[in-house]
C-alpha positions as CSV (number, residue, x, y, z in Angstrom):
1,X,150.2,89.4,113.0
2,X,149.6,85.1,113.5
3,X,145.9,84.0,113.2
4,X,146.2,83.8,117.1
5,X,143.6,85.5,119.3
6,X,144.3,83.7,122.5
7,X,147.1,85.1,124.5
8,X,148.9,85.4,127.8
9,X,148.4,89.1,128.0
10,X,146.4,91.7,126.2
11,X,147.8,95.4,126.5
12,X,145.6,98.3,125.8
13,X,147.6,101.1,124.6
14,X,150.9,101.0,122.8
15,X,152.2,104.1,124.1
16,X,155.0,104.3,126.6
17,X,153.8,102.8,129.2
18,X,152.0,100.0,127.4
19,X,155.5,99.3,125.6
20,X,157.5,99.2,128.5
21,X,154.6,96.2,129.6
22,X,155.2,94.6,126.4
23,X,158.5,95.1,126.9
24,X,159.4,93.4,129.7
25,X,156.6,90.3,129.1
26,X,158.6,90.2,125.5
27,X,161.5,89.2,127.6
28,X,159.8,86.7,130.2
29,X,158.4,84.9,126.9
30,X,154.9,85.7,127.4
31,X,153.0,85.9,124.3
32,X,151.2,89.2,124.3
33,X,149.5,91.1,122.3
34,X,149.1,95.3,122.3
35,X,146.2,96.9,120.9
36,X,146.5,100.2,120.3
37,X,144.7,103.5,118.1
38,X,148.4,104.8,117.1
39,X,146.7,108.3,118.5
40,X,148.8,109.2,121.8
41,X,147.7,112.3,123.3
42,X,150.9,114.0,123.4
43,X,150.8,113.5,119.8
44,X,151.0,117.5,119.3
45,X,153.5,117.8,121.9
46,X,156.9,118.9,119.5
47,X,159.1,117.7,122.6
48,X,159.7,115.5,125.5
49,X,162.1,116.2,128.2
50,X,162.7,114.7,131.7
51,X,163.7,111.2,130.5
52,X,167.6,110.2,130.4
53,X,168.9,109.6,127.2
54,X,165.8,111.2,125.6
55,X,165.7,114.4,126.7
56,X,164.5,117.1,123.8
57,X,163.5,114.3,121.7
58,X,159.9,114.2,120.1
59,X,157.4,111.9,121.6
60,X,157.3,109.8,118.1
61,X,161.0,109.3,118.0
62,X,161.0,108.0,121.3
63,X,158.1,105.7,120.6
64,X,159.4,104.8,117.2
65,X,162.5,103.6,118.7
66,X,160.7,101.7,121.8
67,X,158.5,99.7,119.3
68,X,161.4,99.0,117.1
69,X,162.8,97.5,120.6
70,X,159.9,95.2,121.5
71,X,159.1,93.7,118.2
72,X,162.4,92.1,118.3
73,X,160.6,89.9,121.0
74,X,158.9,87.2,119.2
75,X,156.4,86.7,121.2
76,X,154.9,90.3,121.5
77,X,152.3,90.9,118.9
78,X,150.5,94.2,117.6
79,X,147.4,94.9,116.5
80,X,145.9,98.2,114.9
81,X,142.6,99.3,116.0
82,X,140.7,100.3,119.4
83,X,139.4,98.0,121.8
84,X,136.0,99.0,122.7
85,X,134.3,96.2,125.1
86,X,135.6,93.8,127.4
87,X,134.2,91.0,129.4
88,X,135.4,88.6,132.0
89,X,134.9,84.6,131.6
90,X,136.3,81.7,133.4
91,X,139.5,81.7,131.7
92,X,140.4,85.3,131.8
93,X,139.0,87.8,130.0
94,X,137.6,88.8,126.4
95,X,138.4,91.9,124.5
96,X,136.6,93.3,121.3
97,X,137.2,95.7,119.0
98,X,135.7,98.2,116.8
99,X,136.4,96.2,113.6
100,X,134.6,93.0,115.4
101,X,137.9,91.0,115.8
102,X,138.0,88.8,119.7
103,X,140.9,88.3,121.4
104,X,141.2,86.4,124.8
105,X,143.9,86.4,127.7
106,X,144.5,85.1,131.4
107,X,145.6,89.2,132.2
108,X,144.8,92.6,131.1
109,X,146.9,95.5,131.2
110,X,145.4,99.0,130.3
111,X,147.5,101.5,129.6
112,X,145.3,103.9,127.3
113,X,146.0,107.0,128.8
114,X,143.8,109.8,129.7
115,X,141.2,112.6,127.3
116,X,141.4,116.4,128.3
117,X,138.5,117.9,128.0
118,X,139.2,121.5,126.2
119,X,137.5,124.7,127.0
120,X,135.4,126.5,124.6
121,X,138.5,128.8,123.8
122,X,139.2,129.6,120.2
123,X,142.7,128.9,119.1
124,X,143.0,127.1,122.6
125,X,143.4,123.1,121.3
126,X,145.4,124.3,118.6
127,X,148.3,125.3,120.9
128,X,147.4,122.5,123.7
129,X,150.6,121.0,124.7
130,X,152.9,123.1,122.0
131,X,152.6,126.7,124.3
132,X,149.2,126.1,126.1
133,X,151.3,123.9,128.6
134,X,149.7,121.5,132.1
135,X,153.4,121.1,133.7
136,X,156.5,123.3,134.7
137,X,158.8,120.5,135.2
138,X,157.5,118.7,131.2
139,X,157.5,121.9,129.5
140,X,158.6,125.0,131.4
141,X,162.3,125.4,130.8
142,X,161.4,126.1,127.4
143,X,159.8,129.0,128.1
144,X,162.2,130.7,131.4
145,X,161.9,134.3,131.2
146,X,159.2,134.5,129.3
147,X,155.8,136.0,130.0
148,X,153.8,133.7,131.2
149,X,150.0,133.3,131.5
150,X,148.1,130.9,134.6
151,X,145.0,129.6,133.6
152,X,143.5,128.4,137.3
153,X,141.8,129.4,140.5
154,X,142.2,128.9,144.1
155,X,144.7,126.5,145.9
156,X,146.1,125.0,142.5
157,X,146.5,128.0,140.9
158,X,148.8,129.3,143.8
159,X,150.4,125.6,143.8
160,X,151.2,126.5,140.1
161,X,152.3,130.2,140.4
162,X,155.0,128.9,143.0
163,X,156.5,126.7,140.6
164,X,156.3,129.1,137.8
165,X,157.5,132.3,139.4
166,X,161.1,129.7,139.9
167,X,161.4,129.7,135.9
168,X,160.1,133.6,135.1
169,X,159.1,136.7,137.4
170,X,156.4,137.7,134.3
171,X,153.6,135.8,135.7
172,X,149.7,136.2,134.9
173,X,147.1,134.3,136.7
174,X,144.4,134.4,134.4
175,X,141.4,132.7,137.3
176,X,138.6,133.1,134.6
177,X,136.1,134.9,136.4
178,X,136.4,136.3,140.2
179,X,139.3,135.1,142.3
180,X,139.0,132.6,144.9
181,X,142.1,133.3,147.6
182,X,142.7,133.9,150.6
183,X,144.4,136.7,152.6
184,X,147.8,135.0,152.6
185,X,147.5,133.7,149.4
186,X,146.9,136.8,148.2
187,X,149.9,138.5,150.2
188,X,151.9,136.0,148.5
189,X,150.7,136.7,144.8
190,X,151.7,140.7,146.0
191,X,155.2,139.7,147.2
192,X,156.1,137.9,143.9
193,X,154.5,140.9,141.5
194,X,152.0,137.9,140.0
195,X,149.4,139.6,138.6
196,X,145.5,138.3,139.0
197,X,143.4,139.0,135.5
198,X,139.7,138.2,136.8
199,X,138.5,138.8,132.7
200,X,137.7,135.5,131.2
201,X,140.3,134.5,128.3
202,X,137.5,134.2,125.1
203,X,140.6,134.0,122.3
204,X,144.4,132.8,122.2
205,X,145.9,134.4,119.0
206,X,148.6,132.0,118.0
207,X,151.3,131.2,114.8
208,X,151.2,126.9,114.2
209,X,149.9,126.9,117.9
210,X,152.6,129.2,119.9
211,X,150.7,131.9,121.5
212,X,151.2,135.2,121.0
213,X,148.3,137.4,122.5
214,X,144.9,136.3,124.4
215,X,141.9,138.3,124.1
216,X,139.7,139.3,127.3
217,X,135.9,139.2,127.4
218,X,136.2,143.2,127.5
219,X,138.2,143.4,124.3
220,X,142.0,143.8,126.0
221,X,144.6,142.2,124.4
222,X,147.6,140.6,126.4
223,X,150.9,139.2,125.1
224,X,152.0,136.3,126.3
225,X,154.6,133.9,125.2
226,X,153.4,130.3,127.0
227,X,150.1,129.8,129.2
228,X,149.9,127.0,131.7
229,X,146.2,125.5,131.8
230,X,144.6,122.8,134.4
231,X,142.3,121.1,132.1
232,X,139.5,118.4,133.6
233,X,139.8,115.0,132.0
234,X,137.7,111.6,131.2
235,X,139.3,108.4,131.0
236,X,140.7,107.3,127.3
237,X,139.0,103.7,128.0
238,X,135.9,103.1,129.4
239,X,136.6,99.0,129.8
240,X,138.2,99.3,133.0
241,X,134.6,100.6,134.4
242,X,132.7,98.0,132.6
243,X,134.3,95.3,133.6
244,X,134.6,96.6,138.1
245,X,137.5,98.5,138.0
246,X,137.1,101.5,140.3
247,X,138.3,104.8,140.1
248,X,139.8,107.4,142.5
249,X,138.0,110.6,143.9
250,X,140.4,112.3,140.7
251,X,138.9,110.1,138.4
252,X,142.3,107.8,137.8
253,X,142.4,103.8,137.9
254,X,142.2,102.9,141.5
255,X,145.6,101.1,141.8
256,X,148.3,99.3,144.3
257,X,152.0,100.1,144.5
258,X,152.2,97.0,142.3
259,X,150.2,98.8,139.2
260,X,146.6,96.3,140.3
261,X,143.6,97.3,139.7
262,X,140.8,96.7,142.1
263,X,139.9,93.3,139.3
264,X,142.0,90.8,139.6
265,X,143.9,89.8,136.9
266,X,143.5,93.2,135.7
267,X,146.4,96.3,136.2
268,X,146.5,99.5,134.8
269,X,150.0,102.2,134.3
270,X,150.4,105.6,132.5
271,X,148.3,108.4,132.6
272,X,145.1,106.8,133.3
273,X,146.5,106.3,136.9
274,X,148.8,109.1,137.5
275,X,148.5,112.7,138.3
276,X,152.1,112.7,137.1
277,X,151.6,112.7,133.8
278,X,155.1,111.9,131.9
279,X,157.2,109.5,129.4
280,X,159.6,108.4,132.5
281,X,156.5,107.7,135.1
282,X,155.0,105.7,132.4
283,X,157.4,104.2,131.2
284,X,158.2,103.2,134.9
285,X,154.7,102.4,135.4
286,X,154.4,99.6,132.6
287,X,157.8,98.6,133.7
288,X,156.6,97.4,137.0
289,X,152.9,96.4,135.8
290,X,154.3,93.8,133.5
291,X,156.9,92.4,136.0
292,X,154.0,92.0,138.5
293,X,151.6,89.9,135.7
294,X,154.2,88.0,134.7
295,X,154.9,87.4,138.6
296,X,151.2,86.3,138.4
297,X,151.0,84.0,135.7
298,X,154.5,82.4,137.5
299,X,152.7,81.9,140.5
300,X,150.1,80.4,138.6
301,X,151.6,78.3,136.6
302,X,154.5,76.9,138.9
Protein backbone atom coordinates (compact mmCIF):
# COMPACT_ATOMS: atom_id res chain seq x y z
CA UNK A 1 0.00 0.00 0.00
CA UNK A 2 1.13 4.10 -0.83
CA UNK A 3 2.37 6.06 2.33
CA UNK A 4 -1.26 7.56 2.12
CA UNK A 5 -3.50 7.61 5.22
CA UNK A 6 -5.95 10.19 4.03
CA UNK A 7 -8.80 8.85 1.96
CA UNK A 8 -12.20 9.28 0.52
CA UNK A 9 -13.57 6.28 2.17
CA UNK A 10 -12.46 3.88 4.82
CA UNK A 11 -14.13 0.25 4.72
CA UNK A 12 -14.14 -1.94 7.72
CA UNK A 13 -14.22 -5.39 6.73
CA UNK A 14 -13.11 -6.92 3.52
CA UNK A 15 -15.51 -9.59 3.33
CA UNK A 16 -18.29 -9.61 0.81
CA UNK A 17 -20.03 -6.99 1.56
CA UNK A 18 -17.19 -4.64 2.35
CA UNK A 19 -15.81 -5.71 -1.26
CA UNK A 20 -18.78 -5.17 -3.14
CA UNK A 21 -18.42 -1.29 -1.31
CA UNK A 22 -14.91 -1.18 -2.55
CA UNK A 23 -16.12 -2.45 -5.47
CA UNK A 24 -18.25 -0.08 -6.76
CA UNK A 25 -16.21 3.23 -5.09
CA UNK A 26 -13.15 1.37 -7.18
CA UNK A 27 -15.22 2.16 -10.19
CA UNK A 28 -16.50 5.90 -9.26
CA UNK A 29 -12.69 6.67 -8.69
CA UNK A 30 -12.83 7.13 -5.08
CA UNK A 31 -9.75 6.44 -3.31
CA UNK A 32 -10.53 4.03 -0.56
CA UNK A 33 -9.07 2.01 1.58
CA UNK A 34 -10.41 -1.58 3.33
CA UNK A 35 -9.21 -2.60 6.52
CA UNK A 36 -9.78 -5.88 7.30
CA UNK A 37 -8.53 -9.07 9.91
CA UNK A 38 -8.64 -11.64 6.88
CA UNK A 39 -10.82 -13.74 9.66
CA UNK A 40 -14.55 -13.95 8.12
CA UNK A 41 -16.79 -15.80 10.18
CA UNK A 42 -17.94 -18.20 7.73
CA UNK A 43 -14.43 -19.08 7.49
CA UNK A 44 -15.33 -22.84 8.62
CA UNK A 45 -18.30 -22.83 6.47
CA UNK A 46 -16.93 -25.71 3.50
CA UNK A 47 -19.74 -24.19 1.15
CA UNK A 48 -21.81 -21.34 -0.02
CA UNK A 49 -24.96 -21.59 -1.90
CA UNK A 50 -27.71 -19.19 -2.87
CA UNK A 51 -25.57 -16.80 -4.96
CA UNK A 52 -25.80 -17.14 -8.98
CA UNK A 53 -22.83 -18.08 -10.56
CA UNK A 54 -21.42 -19.25 -7.15
CA UNK A 55 -23.42 -21.59 -6.00
CA UNK A 56 -21.50 -24.75 -4.08
CA UNK A 57 -18.48 -22.71 -4.14
CA UNK A 58 -16.32 -22.16 -0.83
CA UNK A 59 -16.62 -18.91 0.89
CA UNK A 60 -12.65 -18.26 0.10
CA UNK A 61 -12.95 -18.97 -3.54
CA UNK A 62 -15.61 -16.56 -3.81
CA UNK A 63 -13.73 -13.96 -1.91
CA UNK A 64 -10.45 -14.83 -3.49
CA UNK A 65 -11.92 -14.04 -6.78
CA UNK A 66 -13.87 -10.69 -5.55
CA UNK A 67 -10.53 -9.27 -4.29
CA UNK A 68 -8.75 -10.21 -7.28
CA UNK A 69 -11.73 -8.07 -8.99
CA UNK A 70 -11.29 -4.90 -6.92
CA UNK A 71 -7.63 -4.56 -6.81
CA UNK A 72 -7.76 -4.04 -10.45
CA UNK A 73 -9.23 -0.54 -9.39
CA UNK A 74 -6.38 1.69 -8.71
CA UNK A 75 -7.60 3.56 -6.43
CA UNK A 76 -8.93 0.86 -3.84
CA UNK A 77 -6.34 0.18 -1.31
CA UNK A 78 -5.86 -2.66 1.45
CA UNK A 79 -4.65 -2.82 4.59
CA UNK A 80 -3.99 -5.87 6.93
CA UNK A 81 -4.94 -5.50 10.51
CA UNK A 82 -8.12 -4.61 12.74
CA UNK A 83 -9.34 -1.36 13.31
CA UNK A 84 -10.03 -0.87 16.94
CA UNK A 85 -11.06 2.91 17.68
CA UNK A 86 -12.60 5.56 15.80
CA UNK A 87 -13.30 9.17 16.28
CA UNK A 88 -15.07 11.90 14.48
CA UNK A 89 -13.28 15.39 13.63
CA UNK A 90 -14.16 18.29 11.47
CA UNK A 91 -13.17 16.69 8.32
CA UNK A 92 -14.55 13.26 8.69
CA UNK A 93 -13.48 10.77 10.74
CA UNK A 94 -10.24 9.01 12.27
CA UNK A 95 -9.71 5.35 12.45
CA UNK A 96 -6.82 3.48 14.46
CA UNK A 97 -5.61 0.35 14.53
CA UNK A 98 -4.17 -2.28 16.69
CA UNK A 99 -0.62 -1.82 15.24
CA UNK A 100 -1.04 2.13 15.96
CA UNK A 101 -1.17 3.09 12.23
CA UNK A 102 -4.12 6.45 11.62
CA UNK A 103 -5.96 6.72 8.73
CA UNK A 104 -8.55 9.50 7.97
CA UNK A 105 -11.63 9.77 5.59
CA UNK A 106 -14.73 12.10 4.70
CA UNK A 107 -17.02 8.50 5.01
CA UNK A 108 -17.02 5.33 6.84
CA UNK A 109 -18.38 2.19 5.85
CA UNK A 110 -18.52 -0.79 8.33
CA UNK A 111 -19.02 -3.93 7.15
CA UNK A 112 -17.37 -6.18 9.92
CA UNK A 113 -19.87 -8.59 10.35
CA UNK A 114 -21.30 -10.10 13.35
CA UNK A 115 -19.66 -12.74 16.58
CA UNK A 116 -21.85 -15.77 17.65
CA UNK A 117 -21.66 -16.40 20.91
CA UNK A 118 -21.25 -20.47 21.40
CA UNK A 119 -22.80 -22.44 24.03
CA UNK A 120 -20.89 -24.31 26.53
CA UNK A 121 -21.39 -27.53 24.32
CA UNK A 122 -18.40 -29.76 23.73
CA UNK A 123 -17.71 -30.54 20.13
CA UNK A 124 -20.36 -27.78 19.42
CA UNK A 125 -17.92 -24.82 17.71
CA UNK A 126 -16.07 -27.50 16.04
CA UNK A 127 -19.04 -28.32 13.77
CA UNK A 128 -20.56 -24.57 13.78
CA UNK A 129 -21.44 -23.83 10.39
CA UNK A 130 -20.05 -27.32 8.80
CA UNK A 131 -23.36 -29.56 10.30
CA UNK A 132 -24.27 -27.44 13.35
CA UNK A 133 -26.18 -25.16 10.82
CA UNK A 134 -28.38 -21.33 11.69
CA UNK A 135 -30.28 -21.40 8.06
CA UNK A 136 -32.47 -23.88 5.98
CA UNK A 137 -32.29 -21.87 2.90
CA UNK A 138 -27.87 -21.41 3.39
CA UNK A 139 -27.27 -24.88 4.31
CA UNK A 140 -30.27 -27.26 4.40
CA UNK A 141 -30.48 -28.84 0.97
CA UNK A 142 -27.41 -30.45 1.95
CA UNK A 143 -28.76 -32.35 4.43
CA UNK A 144 -32.72 -33.29 2.85
CA UNK A 145 -33.76 -36.46 4.29
CA UNK A 146 -31.59 -36.57 6.85
CA UNK A 147 -32.20 -36.70 10.53
CA UNK A 148 -32.29 -33.58 11.72
CA UNK A 149 -31.80 -32.05 15.23
CA UNK A 150 -33.61 -28.24 16.35
CA UNK A 151 -31.75 -26.54 18.84
CA UNK A 152 -34.54 -23.72 20.03
CA UNK A 153 -37.57 -22.92 22.02
CA UNK A 154 -40.83 -21.30 21.67
CA UNK A 155 -42.11 -19.26 18.57
CA UNK A 156 -38.65 -19.56 16.64
CA UNK A 157 -38.21 -22.86 17.14
CA UNK A 158 -41.73 -23.70 15.50
CA UNK A 159 -40.79 -20.84 12.78
CA UNK A 160 -37.75 -23.24 12.19
CA UNK A 161 -39.42 -26.72 12.35
CA UNK A 162 -41.86 -25.35 9.48
CA UNK A 163 -39.07 -24.74 7.28
CA UNK A 164 -37.25 -27.78 8.17
CA UNK A 165 -40.01 -30.40 8.10
CA UNK A 166 -40.12 -29.02 3.86
CA UNK A 167 -36.52 -30.53 3.40
CA UNK A 168 -36.88 -33.91 5.96
CA UNK A 169 -39.83 -35.53 7.99
CA UNK A 170 -36.84 -36.73 10.66
CA UNK A 171 -37.17 -33.75 12.80
CA UNK A 172 -35.93 -33.28 16.60
CA UNK A 173 -36.56 -30.15 18.50
CA UNK A 174 -34.00 -30.31 20.98
CA UNK A 175 -35.73 -26.91 23.40
CA UNK A 176 -32.88 -27.46 26.00
CA UNK A 177 -34.73 -27.67 29.08
CA UNK A 178 -38.83 -27.55 29.37
CA UNK A 179 -40.79 -26.62 26.34
CA UNK A 180 -42.30 -23.34 25.94
CA UNK A 181 -45.55 -23.89 23.27
CA UNK A 182 -48.68 -23.47 23.04
CA UNK A 183 -51.72 -25.71 22.49
CA UNK A 184 -51.68 -25.15 18.74
CA UNK A 185 -48.23 -25.06 18.41
CA UNK A 186 -48.04 -28.09 19.98
CA UNK A 187 -50.87 -29.72 17.75
CA UNK A 188 -48.81 -28.69 14.97
CA UNK A 189 -45.42 -30.39 16.15
CA UNK A 190 -48.07 -33.72 16.62
CA UNK A 191 -49.34 -33.48 12.97
CA UNK A 192 -45.86 -33.30 11.44
CA UNK A 193 -44.40 -36.38 13.81
CA UNK A 194 -41.59 -33.55 15.12
CA UNK A 195 -40.45 -34.83 18.15
CA UNK A 196 -39.74 -32.42 21.37
CA UNK A 197 -36.41 -33.69 23.45
CA UNK A 198 -36.77 -31.47 26.77
CA UNK A 199 -32.96 -33.15 27.88
CA UNK A 200 -30.36 -30.59 27.52
CA UNK A 201 -27.75 -31.46 24.62
CA UNK A 202 -24.23 -31.57 27.06
CA UNK A 203 -22.01 -33.34 23.96
CA UNK A 204 -22.16 -33.34 19.98
CA UNK A 205 -19.98 -36.44 18.90
CA UNK A 206 -18.65 -35.42 15.56
CA UNK A 207 -15.77 -36.68 12.61
CA UNK A 208 -13.76 -33.04 11.27
CA UNK A 209 -17.02 -31.35 12.64
CA UNK A 210 -20.02 -33.38 10.96
CA UNK A 211 -22.16 -34.63 13.66
CA UNK A 212 -22.91 -37.91 14.31
CA UNK A 213 -24.54 -38.44 17.76
CA UNK A 214 -25.40 -35.82 20.71
CA UNK A 215 -25.35 -36.88 24.18
CA UNK A 216 -28.34 -35.86 26.73
CA UNK A 217 -27.79 -34.75 30.25
CA UNK A 218 -29.26 -38.30 31.26
CA UNK A 219 -26.67 -40.25 29.34
CA UNK A 220 -29.00 -41.04 25.95
CA UNK A 221 -27.34 -40.93 22.85
CA UNK A 222 -29.21 -39.70 19.66
CA UNK A 223 -27.96 -39.88 16.00
CA UNK A 224 -28.32 -37.22 14.07
CA UNK A 225 -26.88 -36.26 10.78
CA UNK A 226 -27.14 -32.01 10.85
CA UNK A 227 -28.56 -29.77 13.84
CA UNK A 228 -29.84 -26.32 13.27
CA UNK A 229 -28.95 -23.90 16.21
CA UNK A 230 -30.15 -20.18 16.97
CA UNK A 231 -27.08 -18.78 18.55
CA UNK A 232 -27.11 -15.02 20.38
CA UNK A 233 -24.55 -12.71 18.88
CA UNK A 234 -22.34 -9.39 19.70
CA UNK A 235 -21.34 -7.11 17.14
CA UNK A 236 -17.79 -7.88 15.33
CA UNK A 237 -16.97 -3.92 15.84
CA UNK A 238 -17.61 -2.03 18.59
CA UNK A 239 -16.72 1.59 16.61
CA UNK A 240 -19.97 1.97 15.33
CA UNK A 241 -21.20 2.37 19.21
CA UNK A 242 -18.35 4.54 20.12
CA UNK A 243 -18.61 6.87 17.71
CA UNK A 244 -23.31 7.33 18.06
CA UNK A 245 -24.22 4.76 15.95
CA UNK A 246 -27.33 3.03 17.36
CA UNK A 247 -28.50 -0.28 17.34
CA UNK A 248 -31.83 -2.14 16.87
CA UNK A 249 -33.87 -3.95 19.63
CA UNK A 250 -31.81 -7.32 17.84
CA UNK A 251 -28.72 -5.75 18.41
CA UNK A 252 -27.94 -5.02 14.41
CA UNK A 253 -26.76 -1.42 13.10
CA UNK A 254 -29.78 0.74 13.05
CA UNK A 255 -29.91 1.53 9.29
CA UNK A 256 -32.13 3.19 6.26
CA UNK A 257 -33.09 1.50 3.03
CA UNK A 258 -30.06 3.44 1.76
CA UNK A 259 -27.43 1.25 4.12
CA UNK A 260 -27.10 4.93 6.73
CA UNK A 261 -26.42 4.70 9.87
CA UNK A 262 -28.02 6.92 12.41
CA UNK A 263 -24.10 9.16 12.04
CA UNK A 264 -23.92 10.80 9.29
CA UNK A 265 -21.32 10.15 7.04
CA UNK A 266 -21.28 6.80 8.47
CA UNK A 267 -23.29 3.43 6.75
CA UNK A 268 -23.05 0.05 7.62
CA UNK A 269 -24.00 -3.49 5.23
CA UNK A 270 -23.56 -7.23 5.87
CA UNK A 271 -24.27 -9.15 8.74
CA UNK A 272 -23.89 -6.55 11.27
CA UNK A 273 -27.21 -5.14 9.95
CA UNK A 274 -29.14 -8.09 8.72
CA UNK A 275 -31.01 -10.90 10.21
CA UNK A 276 -30.46 -12.37 6.72
CA UNK A 277 -27.31 -13.47 7.05
CA UNK A 278 -25.80 -14.48 3.46
CA UNK A 279 -22.99 -13.82 0.51
CA UNK A 280 -25.92 -12.40 -1.89
CA UNK A 281 -27.64 -9.92 0.84
CA UNK A 282 -24.21 -8.79 1.54
CA UNK A 283 -22.94 -8.58 -1.22
CA UNK A 284 -26.15 -6.54 -2.19
CA UNK A 285 -25.82 -4.59 0.88
CA UNK A 286 -22.27 -3.10 0.17
CA UNK A 287 -23.45 -2.75 -3.33
CA UNK A 288 -25.95 -0.22 -2.50
CA UNK A 289 -23.96 1.33 0.62
CA UNK A 290 -21.07 2.42 -1.62
CA UNK A 291 -23.36 3.79 -4.40
CA UNK A 292 -25.09 5.92 -1.73
CA UNK A 293 -21.47 7.38 -0.26
CA UNK A 294 -20.30 7.97 -3.33
CA UNK A 295 -23.82 9.73 -4.05
CA UNK A 296 -22.67 11.72 -0.95
CA UNK A 297 -19.40 12.78 -1.61
CA UNK A 298 -21.13 13.87 -5.35
CA UNK A 299 -23.37 15.92 -3.66
CA UNK A 300 -20.75 17.31 -1.78
CA UNK A 301 -18.43 18.06 -3.97
CA UNK A 302 -20.54 19.25 -7.06
Amino acid sequence: MKAINIFDVIIIGGSYAGLSSALILGRSLRNVLVIDSGKPCNRQTPHSHNFLTQDGKTPKEISTIAKKQVKKYKTVHFYDGIAVNGKKNNAGFKIETESGDIFYSKKLIFATGIKDIMPDIKGFSECWGISVIHCPYCHGYEFHGKKTGIMSNGDHAIHMASLVNNLTKHSTLFTQGKADFNTEQISKLNKHHIKIQEEEITEIEHTNGYLTNVILTNGEKLTLDAMYAHVPFSQHCTIPQKLGCELTESGHIKINEFQQTTIHGIYACGDNTTLMRSVANAVFGGNVAGAMVNKELTDEQF
